[in-house]
C-alpha positions as CSV (number, residue, x, y, z in Angstrom):
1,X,-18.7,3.2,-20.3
2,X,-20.7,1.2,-17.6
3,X,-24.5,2.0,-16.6
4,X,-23.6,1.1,-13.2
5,X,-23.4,4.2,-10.9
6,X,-19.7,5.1,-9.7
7,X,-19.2,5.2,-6.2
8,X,-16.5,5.7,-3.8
9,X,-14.3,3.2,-2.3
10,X,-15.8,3.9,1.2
11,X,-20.0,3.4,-0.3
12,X,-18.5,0.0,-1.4
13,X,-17.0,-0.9,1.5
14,X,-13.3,-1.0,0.4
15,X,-10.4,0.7,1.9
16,X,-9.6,3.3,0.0
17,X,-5.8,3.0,0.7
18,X,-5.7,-0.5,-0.7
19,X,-7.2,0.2,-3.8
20,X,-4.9,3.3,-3.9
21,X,-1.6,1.0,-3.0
22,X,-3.7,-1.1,-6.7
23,X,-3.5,2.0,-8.6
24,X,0.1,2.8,-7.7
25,X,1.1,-0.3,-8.5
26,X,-0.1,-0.6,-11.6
27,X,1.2,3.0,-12.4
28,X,4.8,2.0,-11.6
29,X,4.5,-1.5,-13.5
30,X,3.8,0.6,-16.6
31,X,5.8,3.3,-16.1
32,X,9.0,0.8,-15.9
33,X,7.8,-1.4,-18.7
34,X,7.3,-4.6,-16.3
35,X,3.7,-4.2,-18.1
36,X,2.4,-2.3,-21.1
37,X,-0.8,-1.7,-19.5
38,X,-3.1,-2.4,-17.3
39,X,-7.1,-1.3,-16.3
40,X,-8.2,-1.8,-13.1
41,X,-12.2,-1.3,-12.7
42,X,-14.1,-2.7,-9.5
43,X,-17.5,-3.0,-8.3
44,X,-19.5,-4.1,-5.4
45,X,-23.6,-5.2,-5.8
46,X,-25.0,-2.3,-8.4
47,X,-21.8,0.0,-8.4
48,X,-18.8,0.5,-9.3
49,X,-15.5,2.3,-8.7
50,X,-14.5,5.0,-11.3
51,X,-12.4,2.4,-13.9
52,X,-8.4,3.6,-14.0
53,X,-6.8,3.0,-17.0
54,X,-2.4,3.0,-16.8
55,X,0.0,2.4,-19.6
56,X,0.0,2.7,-23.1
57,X,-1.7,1.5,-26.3
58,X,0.7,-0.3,-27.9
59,X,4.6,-1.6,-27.2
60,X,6.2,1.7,-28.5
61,X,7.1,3.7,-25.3
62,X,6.1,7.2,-27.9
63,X,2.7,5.6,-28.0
64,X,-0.3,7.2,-26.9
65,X,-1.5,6.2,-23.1
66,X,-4.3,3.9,-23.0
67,X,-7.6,5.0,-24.2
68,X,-10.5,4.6,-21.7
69,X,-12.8,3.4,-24.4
């Protein structure tokens, strides 16, 4: 992946409940097939949040979930 380091929401000055309500979001858009998939990677200056990764690699609901390469 990235070079940058990975920090917490907090070091970054986010609140980590909004990026949480992000990442649920996202979850339940893929899980109900409003969207196939979806990554969600943030950063701030010279870091970066861990990158999230929701859904699934193709339109087939038996398809594998999304790769994180």
């Amino acid at each position: 992946m990235s070079g940058l380091p990975i920090a917490t929401p907090g070091e970054l000055g986010f609140v980590p409940e909004r990026i949480q309500l992000a990442c649920n979001l996202l979850s339940e858009w893929t899980r109900t097939d409003q969207i196939p998939a979806a990554a969600l990677c943030v950063g701030r200056g010279s870091s970066m949040l861990k990158p999230r990764f929701f859904g699934r690699q193709m339109l087939d609901p038996s398809s594998r979930p999304l790769r994180k390469d």
